[in-house]
N, C-alpha and C positions, 0 to 999 in steps of 0.2 A: 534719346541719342541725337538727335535731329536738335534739338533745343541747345543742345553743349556744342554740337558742329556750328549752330549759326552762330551764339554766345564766343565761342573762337573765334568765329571770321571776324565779328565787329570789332573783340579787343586788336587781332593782327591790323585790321586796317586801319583803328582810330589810332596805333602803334606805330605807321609805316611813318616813312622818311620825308611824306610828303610836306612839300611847305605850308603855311599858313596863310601867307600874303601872296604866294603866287600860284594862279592857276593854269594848267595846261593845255595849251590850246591844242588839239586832235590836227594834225596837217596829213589831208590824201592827197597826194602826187598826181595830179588829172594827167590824161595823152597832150592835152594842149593846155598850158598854162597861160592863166591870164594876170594880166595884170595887176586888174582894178579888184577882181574878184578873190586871189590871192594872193600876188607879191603884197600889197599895199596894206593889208589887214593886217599881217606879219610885220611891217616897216611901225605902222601904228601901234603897234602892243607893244612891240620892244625898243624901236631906236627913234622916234622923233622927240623926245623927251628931252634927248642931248643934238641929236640929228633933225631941229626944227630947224627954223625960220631966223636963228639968232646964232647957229652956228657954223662951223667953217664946210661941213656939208650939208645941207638937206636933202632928207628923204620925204619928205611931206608930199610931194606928187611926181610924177613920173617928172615934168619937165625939169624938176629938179634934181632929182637923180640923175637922168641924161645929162644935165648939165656939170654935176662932179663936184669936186671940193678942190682946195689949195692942195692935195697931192695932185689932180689930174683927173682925169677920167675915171669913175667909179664900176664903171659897166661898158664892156669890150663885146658889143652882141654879137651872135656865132661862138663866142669866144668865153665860158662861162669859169673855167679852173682859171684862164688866166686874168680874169675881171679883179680888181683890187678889192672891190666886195665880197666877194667868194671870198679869196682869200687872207681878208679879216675877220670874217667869220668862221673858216677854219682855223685862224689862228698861226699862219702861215704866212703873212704879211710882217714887213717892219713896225717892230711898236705892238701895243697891246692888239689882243683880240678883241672882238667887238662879238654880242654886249662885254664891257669890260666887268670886272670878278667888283663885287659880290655875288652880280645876276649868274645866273647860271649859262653858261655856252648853248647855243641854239643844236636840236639835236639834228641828225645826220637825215631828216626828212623833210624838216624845214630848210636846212643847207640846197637838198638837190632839188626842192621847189623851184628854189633862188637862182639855180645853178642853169636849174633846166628852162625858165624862162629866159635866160639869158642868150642860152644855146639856139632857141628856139625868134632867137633875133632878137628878143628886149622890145618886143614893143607893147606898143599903149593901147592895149586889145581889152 
């Protein structure tokens, strides 16, 4: 019996919905967010790709985050729902959501990472 239970579980899981090409990175919510040690590994896996050095905003290092893009300000510290990044990431912004579709939307715990460093004053800790 035990042999059929585990024979199950591998066909449901090599079955599930999971992607191929993407993997899921695990995001814990620390009491104090940092940075260097969270926001930025998040900004790296998913948006410097289009969000480097060669586009209208970078997220490549905090000074460049702080410093925004041709809409403005990216990052409102104190102020994380009303941050323009937040709110491209929820999808709640003018214009596409960010990461834009095919990628998949960032989920609701890497958002309040994002949200919560922001709240937590947006600095370079």
């Amino acid at each position: 019996m035990k042999l059929k239970l585990t024979f199950c579980l591998i066909i449901f899981g090599a079955c599930s919905d999971s992607k191929d090409d993407e993997k899921e990175q695990i995001v814990v919510v620390p009491e104090i967010v940092s940075y260097q040690m969270d926001v930025q590994p998040l900004f790296d896996s998913s948006c410097t790709n289009c969000h480097g050095n060669k586009g209208k905003l970078s997220l490549t290092s905090y000074q460049n985050t702080m410093k925004g893009g041709e809409n403005g300000s990216a990052v409102i510290p104190n102020n994380g729902a009303e941050s323009f990044l937040v709110k491209k990431l929820n999808g709640t912004a003018k214009g596409q959501r960010m990461p834009p579709e095919p990628q998949n939307p960032w989920d609701e715990t890497k958002i309040l990472l994002v949200t919560k460093w922001i709240d937590q004053g947006a600095k370079n800790n």
